[in-house]
C-alpha positions as CSV (number, residue, x, y, z in Angstrom):
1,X,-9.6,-49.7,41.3
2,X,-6.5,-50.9,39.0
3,X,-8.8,-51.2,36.0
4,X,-9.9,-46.8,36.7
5,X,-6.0,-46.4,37.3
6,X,-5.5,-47.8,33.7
7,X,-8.4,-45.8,32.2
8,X,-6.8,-42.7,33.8
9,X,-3.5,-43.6,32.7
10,X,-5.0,-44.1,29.1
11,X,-6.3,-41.1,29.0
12,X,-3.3,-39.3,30.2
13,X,-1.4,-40.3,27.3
14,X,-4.1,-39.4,25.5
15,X,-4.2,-35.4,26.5
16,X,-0.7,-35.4,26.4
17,X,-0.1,-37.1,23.0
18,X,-2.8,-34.9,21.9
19,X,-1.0,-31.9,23.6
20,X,2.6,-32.9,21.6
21,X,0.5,-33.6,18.2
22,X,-0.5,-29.8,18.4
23,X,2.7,-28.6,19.5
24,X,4.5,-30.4,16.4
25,X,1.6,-28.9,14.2
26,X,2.5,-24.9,15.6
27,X,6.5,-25.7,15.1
28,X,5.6,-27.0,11.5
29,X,4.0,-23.3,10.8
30,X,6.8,-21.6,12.4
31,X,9.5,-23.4,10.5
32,X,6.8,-22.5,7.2
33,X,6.6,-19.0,7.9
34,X,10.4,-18.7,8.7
35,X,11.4,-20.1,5.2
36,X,9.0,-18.2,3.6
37,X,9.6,-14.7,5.1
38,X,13.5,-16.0,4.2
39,X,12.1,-16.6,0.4
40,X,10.5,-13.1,0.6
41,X,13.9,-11.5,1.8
42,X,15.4,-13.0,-1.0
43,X,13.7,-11.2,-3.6
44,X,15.1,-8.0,-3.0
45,X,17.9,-7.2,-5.9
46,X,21.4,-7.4,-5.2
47,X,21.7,-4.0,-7.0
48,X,19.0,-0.6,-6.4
49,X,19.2,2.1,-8.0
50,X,18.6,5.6,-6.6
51,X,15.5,7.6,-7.1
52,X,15.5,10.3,-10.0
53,X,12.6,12.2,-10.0
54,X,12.9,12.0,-14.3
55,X,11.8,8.1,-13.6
56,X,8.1,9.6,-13.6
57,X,8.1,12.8,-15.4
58,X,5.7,10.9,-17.6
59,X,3.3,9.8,-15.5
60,X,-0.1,10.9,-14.3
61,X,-0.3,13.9,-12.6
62,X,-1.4,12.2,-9.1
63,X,0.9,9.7,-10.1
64,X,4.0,11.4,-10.4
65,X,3.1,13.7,-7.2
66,X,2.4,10.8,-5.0
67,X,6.0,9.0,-6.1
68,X,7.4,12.9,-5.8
69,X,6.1,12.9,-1.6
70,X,7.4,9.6,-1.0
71,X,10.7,9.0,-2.5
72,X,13.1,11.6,-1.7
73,X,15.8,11.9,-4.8
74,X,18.8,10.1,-4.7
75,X,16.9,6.9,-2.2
76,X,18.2,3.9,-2.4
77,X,15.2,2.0,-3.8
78,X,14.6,-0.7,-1.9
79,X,11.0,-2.7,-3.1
80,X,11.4,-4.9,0.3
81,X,10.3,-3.6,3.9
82,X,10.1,-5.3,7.3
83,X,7.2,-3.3,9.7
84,X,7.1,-3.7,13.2
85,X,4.2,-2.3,14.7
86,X,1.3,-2.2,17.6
87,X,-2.1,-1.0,17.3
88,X,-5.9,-3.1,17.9
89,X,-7.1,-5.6,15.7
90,X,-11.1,-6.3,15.5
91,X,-12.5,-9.8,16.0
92,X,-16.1,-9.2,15.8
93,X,-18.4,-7.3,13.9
94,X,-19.2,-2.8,12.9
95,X,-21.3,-3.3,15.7
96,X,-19.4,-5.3,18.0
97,X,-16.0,-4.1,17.3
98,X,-14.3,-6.6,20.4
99,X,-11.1,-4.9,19.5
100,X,-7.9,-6.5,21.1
101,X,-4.2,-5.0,21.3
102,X,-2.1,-6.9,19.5
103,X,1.8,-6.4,18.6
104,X,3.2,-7.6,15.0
105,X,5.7,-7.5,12.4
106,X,5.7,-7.9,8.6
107,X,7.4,-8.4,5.5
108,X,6.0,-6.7,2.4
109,X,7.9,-8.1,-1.2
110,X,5.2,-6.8,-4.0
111,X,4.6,-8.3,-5.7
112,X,5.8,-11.4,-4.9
113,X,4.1,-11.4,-1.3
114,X,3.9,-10.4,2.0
115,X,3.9,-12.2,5.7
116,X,2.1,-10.6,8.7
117,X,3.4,-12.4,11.8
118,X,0.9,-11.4,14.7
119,X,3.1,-12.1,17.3
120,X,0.3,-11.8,20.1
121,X,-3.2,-10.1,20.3
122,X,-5.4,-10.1,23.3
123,X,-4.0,-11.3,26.4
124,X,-4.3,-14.7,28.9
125,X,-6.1,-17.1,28.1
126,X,-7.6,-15.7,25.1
127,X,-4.3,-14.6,23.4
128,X,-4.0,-15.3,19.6
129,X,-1.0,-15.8,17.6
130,X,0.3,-16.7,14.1
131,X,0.1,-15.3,10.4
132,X,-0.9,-14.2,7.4
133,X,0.9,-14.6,4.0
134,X,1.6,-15.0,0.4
135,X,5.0,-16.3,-1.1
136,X,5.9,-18.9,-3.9
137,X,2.6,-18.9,-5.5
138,X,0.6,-20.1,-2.2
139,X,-1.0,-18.3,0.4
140,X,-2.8,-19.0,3.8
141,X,-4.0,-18.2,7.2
142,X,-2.7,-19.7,10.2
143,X,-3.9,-18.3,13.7
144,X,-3.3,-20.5,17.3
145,X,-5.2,-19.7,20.7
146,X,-2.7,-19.3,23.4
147,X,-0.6,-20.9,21.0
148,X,-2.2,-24.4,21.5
149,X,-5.4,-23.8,19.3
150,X,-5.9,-23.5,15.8
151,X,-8.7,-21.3,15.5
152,X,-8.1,-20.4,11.7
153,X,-7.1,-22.0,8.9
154,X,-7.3,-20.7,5.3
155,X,-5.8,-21.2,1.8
156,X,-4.5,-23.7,-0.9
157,X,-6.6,-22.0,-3.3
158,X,-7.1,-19.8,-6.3
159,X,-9.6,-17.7,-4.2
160,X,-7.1,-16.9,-0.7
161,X,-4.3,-16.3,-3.4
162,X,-6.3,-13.7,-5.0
163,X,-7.4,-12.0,-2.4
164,X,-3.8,-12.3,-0.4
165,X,-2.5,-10.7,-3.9
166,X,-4.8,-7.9,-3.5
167,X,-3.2,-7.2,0.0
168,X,0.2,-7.5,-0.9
169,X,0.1,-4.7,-3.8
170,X,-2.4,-2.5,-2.1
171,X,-0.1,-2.0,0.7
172,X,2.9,-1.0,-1.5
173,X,1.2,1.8,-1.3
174,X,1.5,2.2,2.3
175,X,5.2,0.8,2.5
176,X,6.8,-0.1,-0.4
177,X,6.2,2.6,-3.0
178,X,9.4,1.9,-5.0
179,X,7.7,-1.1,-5.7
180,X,5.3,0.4,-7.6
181,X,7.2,2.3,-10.3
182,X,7.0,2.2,-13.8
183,X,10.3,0.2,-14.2
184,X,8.9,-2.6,-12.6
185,X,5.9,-3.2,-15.1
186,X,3.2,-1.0,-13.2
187,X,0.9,-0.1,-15.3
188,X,-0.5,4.2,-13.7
189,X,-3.7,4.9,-15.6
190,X,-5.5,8.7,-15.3
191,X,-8.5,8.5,-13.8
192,X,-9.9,12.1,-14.7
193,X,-11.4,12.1,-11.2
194,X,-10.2,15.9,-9.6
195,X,-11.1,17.8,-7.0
196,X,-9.2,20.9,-6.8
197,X,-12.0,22.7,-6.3
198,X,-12.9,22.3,-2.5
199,X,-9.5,21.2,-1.9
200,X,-10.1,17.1,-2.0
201,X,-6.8,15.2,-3.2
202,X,-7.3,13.1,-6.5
203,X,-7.1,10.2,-7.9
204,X,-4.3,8.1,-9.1
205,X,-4.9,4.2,-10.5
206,X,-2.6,1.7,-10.7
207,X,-2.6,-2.0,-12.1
208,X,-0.1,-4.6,-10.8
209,X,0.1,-8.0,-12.2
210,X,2.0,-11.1,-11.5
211,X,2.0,-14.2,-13.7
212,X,-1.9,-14.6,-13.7
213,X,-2.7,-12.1,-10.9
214,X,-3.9,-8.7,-11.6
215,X,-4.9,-6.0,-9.3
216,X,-5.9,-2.4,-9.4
217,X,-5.7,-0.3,-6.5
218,X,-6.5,3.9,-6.1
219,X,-4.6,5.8,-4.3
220,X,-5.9,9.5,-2.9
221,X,-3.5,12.1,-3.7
222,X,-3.3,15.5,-1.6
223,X,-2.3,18.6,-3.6
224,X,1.5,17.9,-1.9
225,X,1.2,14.7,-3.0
226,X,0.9,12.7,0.1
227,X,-1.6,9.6,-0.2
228,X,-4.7,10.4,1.9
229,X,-6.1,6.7,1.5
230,X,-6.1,3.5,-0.6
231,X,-8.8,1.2,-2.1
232,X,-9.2,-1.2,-4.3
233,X,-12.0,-4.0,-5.4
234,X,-10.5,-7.1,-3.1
235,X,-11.6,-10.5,-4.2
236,X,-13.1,-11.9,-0.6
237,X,-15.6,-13.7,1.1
238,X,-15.4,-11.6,4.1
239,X,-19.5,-10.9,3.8
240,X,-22.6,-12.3,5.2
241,X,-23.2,-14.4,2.7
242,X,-19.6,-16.4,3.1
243,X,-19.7,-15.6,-1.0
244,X,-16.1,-15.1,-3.0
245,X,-17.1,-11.7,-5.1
246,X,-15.8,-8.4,-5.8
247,X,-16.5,-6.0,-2.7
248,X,-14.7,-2.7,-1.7
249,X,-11.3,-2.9,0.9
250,X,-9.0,0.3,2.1
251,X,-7.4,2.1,4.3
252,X,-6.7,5.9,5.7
253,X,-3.3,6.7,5.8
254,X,-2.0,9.4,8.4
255,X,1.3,10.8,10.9
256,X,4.0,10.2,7.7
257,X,7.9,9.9,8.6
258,X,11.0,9.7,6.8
259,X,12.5,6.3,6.7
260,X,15.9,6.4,4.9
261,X,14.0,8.7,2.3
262,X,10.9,7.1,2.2
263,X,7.9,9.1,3.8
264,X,5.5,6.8,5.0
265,X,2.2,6.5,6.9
266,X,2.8,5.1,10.6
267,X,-0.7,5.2,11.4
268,X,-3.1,2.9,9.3
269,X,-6.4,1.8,9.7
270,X,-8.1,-0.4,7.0
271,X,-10.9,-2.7,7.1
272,X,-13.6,-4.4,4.1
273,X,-16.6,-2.4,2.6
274,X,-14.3,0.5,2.7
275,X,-16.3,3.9,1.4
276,X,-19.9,2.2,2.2
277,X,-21.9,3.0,5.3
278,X,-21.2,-1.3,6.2
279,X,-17.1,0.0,6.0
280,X,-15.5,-1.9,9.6
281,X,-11.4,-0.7,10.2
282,X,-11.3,-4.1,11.9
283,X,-7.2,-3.7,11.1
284,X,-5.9,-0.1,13.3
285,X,-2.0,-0.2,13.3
286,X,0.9,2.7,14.4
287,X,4.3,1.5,12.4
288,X,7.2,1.7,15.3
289,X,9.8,0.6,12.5
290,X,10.5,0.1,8.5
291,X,13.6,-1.4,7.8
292,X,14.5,-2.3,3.8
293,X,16.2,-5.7,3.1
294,X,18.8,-6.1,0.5
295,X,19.8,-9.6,-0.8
């Protein structure tokens, strides 16, 4: 009988040294994330300057009407935004949606990153936490069942940083369109593709890059200017195959407020294989708050 008392004992300390090992390894991405969105805060200028509609006279047509809907003149313009928002999030498949609500808030700094923090999604037992980010040149994926789990881990690598890239400008577009004018090296291309005709919005293209990074994304311009939906060719291995390629990612943008004269979307669904019949808006948010950070 003493000798099962010492097993059990032994493997007491076990679970429980176990159990403190994990607990160490969650507070260690906390205190990660923390300095990072911190490092990401940091990047906005001491100094904006207010929003002069001259700024893109010159650009594309879609271009210049899509800066035109969201920047009112004379906003401060802030390239940093905090979101806090609710919505669904998919864990499984087109065909097996197994959406769950989830609550979460993010920092969006393009193109020097972006953090999303899902603060919970699901509920009980089965309740996921963590985040998603890009800042100082590295980027990963770090998600915890009922915050003693790590369920997914991702990055360290050339092919998560290109792909997290690809997030972080893409939703500029969404949230942080200052971010993407001329001033700050964005490159607006036309595209030639119009639709005037039966009323479709058209096409504006930009290209972003950061040291070696470079990403184009298309944005869906209305006749008023207001973006209709985003894409762009996303570096990913989000496919059967478990393969890093090319493949198509985007969102629909709808329900746009003012935010200290920004007019932005605060209801977003987005998801991979966007505009193909496999498309899956694994990713359905509403915005409840867009705040802009100064330094």
């Amino acid at each position: 009988m003493a000798y099962l008392g010492g097993v059990s004992a032994l493997l007491l300390a076990l679970v429980l040294t176990g159990v403190l090992a994990m607990q160490a390894w969650r507070l260690a991405d906390n205190r990660a994330m923390e300095q990072a969105w911190a490092w990401l805060q940091s990047q906005a200028p001491a100094t904006v300057e207010t929003f002069d509609p001259a700024m893109v006279e010159d650009l594309p047509d879609a271009a210049r009407r899509y800066f035109l809907y969201t920047i009112a003149p004379g906003t401060p313009l802030h390239v940093v935004s905090e979101i806090h928002m609710t919505g669904e999030i998919g864990l499984g498949s087109k065909e097996d949606p197994g959406y769950r609500p989830m609550r979460a808030r993010q920092i969006l700094a393009p193109p020097h990153g972006f953090i999303w923090q899902l603060e919970r999604a699901g509920s009980g037992l089965m309740q996921m936490s963590g985040s998603d980010g890009m800042a100082e040149g590295r980027s990963w994926t770090r998600f915890w069942l009922n915050g003693t789990l790590p369920v997914a881990r991702a990055g360290g690598d050339g092919n998560h940083l290109r792909a997290s890239f690809g997030r972080a400008v893409a939703e500029a577009a969404f949230w942080a369109p200052a971010a993407l004018l001329p001033q700050h090296g964005v490159r607006w291309q036309e595209t030639g593709v119009r639709w005037e005709e039966t009323g479709e919005p058209n096409l504006a293209r930009a290209i972003i890059t950061h040291g070696t990074l470079e990403q184009a994304i298309e944005i869906a311009v209305a006749e008023n200017g207001q973006p209709r939906w985003v894409q762009f060719q996303r570096w990913s291995d989000a496919n059967p195959e478990k393969e890093w390629r090319l493949q198509p990612f985007g969102g629909y943008l709808d329900d746009f407020q003012d935010f200290e004269g920004f007019t932005l979307p605060t209801k977003v669904e987005a998801g991979n294989h966007f505009g193909t019949e496999a498309y899956f808006p694994f990713f359905r948010v509403r915005v409840e708050e867009v705040r802009f950070s100064g330094a």
